[in-house]
N, C-alpha and C positions, 0 to 999 in steps of 0.2 A: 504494500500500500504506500500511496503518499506521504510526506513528512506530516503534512496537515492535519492527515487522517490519524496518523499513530498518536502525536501531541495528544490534539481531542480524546479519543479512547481513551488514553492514559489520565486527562483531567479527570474523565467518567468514571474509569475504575477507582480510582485513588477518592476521590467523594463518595463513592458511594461506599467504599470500604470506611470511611469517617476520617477519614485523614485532614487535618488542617490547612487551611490557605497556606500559609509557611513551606508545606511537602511541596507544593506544584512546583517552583520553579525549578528544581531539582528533579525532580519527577519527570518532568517536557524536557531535560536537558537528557536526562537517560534514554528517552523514548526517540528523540530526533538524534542523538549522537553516534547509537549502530550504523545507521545510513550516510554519517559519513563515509563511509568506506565508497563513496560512489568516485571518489579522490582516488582512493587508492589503486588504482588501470594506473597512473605515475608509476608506481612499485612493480608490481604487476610485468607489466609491460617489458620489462626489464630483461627477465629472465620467462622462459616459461614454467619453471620451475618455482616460483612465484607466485602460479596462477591462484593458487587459495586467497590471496591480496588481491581483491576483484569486489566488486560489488555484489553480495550475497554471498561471500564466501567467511574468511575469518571473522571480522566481525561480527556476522549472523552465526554465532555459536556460541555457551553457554559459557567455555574458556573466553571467547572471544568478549563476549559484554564486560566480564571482572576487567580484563587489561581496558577496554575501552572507559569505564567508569571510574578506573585510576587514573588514567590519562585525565578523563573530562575533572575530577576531583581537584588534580597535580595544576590543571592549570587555573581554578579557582584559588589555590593555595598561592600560585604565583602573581594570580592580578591583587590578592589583599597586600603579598610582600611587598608590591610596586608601588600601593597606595591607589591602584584602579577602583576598587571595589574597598570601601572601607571596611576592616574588622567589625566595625561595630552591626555593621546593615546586616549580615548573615543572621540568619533567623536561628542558625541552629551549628552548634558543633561541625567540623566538616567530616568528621569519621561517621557522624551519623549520615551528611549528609552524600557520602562513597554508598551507604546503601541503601537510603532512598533514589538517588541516580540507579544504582544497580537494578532496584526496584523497576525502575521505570524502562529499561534495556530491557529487562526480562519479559514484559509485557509486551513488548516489542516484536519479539522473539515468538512471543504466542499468537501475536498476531499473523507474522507473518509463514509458521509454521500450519495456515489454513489454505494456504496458495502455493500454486505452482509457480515455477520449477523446484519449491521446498528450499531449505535450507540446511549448510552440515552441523545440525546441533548438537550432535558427538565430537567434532575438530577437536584437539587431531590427534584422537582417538582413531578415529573415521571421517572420511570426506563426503562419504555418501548422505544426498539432501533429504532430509525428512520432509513429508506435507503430507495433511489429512488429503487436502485436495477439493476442497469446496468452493476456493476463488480462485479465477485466472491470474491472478496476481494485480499491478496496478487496476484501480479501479475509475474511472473518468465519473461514472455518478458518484461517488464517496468524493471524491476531490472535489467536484463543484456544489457535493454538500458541504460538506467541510467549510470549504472557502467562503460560499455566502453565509452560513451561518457567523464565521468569522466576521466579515465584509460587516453584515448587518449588526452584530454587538459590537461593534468599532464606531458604527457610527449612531450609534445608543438606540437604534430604530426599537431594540427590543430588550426586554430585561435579561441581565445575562444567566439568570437563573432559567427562564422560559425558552430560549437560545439552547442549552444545554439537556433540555428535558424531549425539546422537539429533536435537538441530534441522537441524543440517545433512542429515541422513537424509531428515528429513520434505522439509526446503525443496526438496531436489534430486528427489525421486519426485516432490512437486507440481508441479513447472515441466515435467518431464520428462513427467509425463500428459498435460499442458497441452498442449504442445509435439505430441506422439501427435494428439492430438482437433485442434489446430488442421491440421495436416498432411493428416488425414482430413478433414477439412471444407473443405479447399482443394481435395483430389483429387475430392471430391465435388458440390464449387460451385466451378468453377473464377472464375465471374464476378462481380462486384461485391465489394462490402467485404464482410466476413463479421467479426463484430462478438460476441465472447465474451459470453454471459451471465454470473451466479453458478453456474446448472446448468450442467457442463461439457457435458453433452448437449445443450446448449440453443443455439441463435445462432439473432441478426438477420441477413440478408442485404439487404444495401443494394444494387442494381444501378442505377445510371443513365446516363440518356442526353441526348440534346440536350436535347430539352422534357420530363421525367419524372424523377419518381423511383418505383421498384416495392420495394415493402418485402415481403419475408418472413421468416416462421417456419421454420427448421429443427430437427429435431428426428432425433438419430441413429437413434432408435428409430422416429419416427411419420413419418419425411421431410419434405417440404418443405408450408408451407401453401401455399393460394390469395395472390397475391401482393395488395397495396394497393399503389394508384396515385396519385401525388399530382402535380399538373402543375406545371411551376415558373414558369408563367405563365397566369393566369387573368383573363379582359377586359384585359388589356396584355402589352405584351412586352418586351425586353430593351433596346429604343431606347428607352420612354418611361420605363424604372425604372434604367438605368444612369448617372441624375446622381446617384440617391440612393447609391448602391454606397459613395460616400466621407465619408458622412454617421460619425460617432461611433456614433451608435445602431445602424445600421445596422452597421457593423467588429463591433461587442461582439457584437453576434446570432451573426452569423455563428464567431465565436472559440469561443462555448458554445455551437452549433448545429453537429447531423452533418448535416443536413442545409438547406438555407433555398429557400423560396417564396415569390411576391408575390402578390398578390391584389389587383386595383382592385375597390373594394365601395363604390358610389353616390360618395361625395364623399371615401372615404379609398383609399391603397394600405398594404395590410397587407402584414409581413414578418414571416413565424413559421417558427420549427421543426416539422414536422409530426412528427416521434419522440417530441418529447416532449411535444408539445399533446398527441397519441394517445396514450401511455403505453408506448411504447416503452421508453423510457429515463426514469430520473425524475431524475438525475444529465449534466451539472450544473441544479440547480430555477430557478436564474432566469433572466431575459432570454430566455420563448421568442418573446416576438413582440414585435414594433414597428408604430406605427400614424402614418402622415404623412396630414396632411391635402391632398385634393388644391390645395382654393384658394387655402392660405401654403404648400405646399411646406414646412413644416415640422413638424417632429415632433412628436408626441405620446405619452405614454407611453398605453396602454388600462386 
């Protein structure tokens, strides 16, 4: 979700759990500072070995919120040192205030472990993303609630208490729709990943098997498409492409990739995502394919 969206949520939860005016601003700094990470493609980028430094990657993990809520804490500690923010205006101890921010990351984390493409909230334990799988991730109606709800208690049109009750309203019927249509759509595809679009009516279904993957279209209204077949091995097989499996380039694919395939083509082995080479997915845009050359065994970008 949005920055806007997570903020909100978090004011929501933290009121309605009885928390004091004092917690918020610490709270919304927990909640919007996992997302910085959208900075982190700088690092990232670097190396592909790296690639966990990406937006939805470290950050978005339960390791990853504790270092990010020292950081956000460490630099609270250094604007009071400088004289930016006076000692005195802190409402509250700062070691308390490390886990209310923590607080507020972790909420964050719940949020966005309801959407795809999930998140590694085991790192780095494990990279593989968790999600229930209820939301397609960013959402444009939540954002342009959000925002006018914002927009309009900014500019006193409404009480900020009545503001707050109408976003909770909305927030709670949309997850709750959500929730409806994903349940439907499990009762009705019981097999493979079934993968939320923007249109709630709308999902990928992802089924796979030993050698395959079959991709379809579902649609509540128009049922299910003709499936597309995509083999996960093509002129080679699993013995002669699983040296490359621990290659850097080869991790990063796979971490932005729902799906991966190899392909030996004349003198190269390609590894791509076929959802988003296809246009399945256009989210996350980069790293869908990798190209190794057969005769250095070494990689290449295409």
């Amino acid at each position: 979700m949005d920055v806007l969206t997570h903020a909100l949520i978090t004011v929501i939860i933290f009121l309605a759990a009885g928390s004091t005016s004092s917690f918020l601003p610490f709270a919304i700094i927990g909640a919007v500072i996992v997302d910085a990470d959208i900075f982190f493609r700088i690092i990232s980028d670097t190396s592909p070995a790296l690639y966990i430094f990406t937006h939805g990657g470290f950050a978005h993990s339960i390791f990853g919120t504790v270092v990010m809520s020292a950081l956000a804490t460490a630099g609270i500690r250094l604007a009071v040192f400088a004289g930016t923010i006076p000692a005195r205006e802190l409402p509250m101890p700062l070691q308390l205030a490390f886990f209310v921010i923590l607080a507020g990351a972790l909420v964050h984390l719940g949020i966005d472990a309801l959407a795809y493409p999930g998140i590694p909230l085991m790192y780095p334990l494990s990279d593989r993303k968790v999600t229930i799988g209820i939301l397609p991730g960013p959402s444009i109606f939540l954002f342009i609630t959000t925002g006018g709800i914002l927009i309009i208690g900014a500019f006193g049109l409404v009480s900020t208490s009545l503001a707050l009750i109408v976003a909770t309203a909305i927030i709670i019927l949309f997850v709750a729709f959500r929730t409806v249509i994903f349940i439907v759509i499990r009762l009705k595809q019981p097999r493979g990943r079934r993968v939320p679009l923007p249109n709630p009516l709308q999902w990928i279904i992802i089924d796979e098997n030993m050698t395959s993957f079959s991709i379809s279209r579902y649609s509540l209204s128009g049922g299910i498409s003709r499936p597309e077949t995509f083999e996960k091995y093509k002129n080679t097989g699993p013995l002669e492409t699983e040296k490359f499996r621990a290659l850097p380039e080869v991790r990063r694919l796979k971490f932005h990739s729902y799906a991966t395939i190899v392909e030996k083509n004349g003198f190269e082995f390609i590894f791509s995502d076929p959802l988003r080479d296809k246009g399945y997915f256009f989210y996350p845009p980069h790293y869908r394919r990798w190209v190794i050359p057969v005769t250095t065994g070494m990689p290449a970008p295409e």
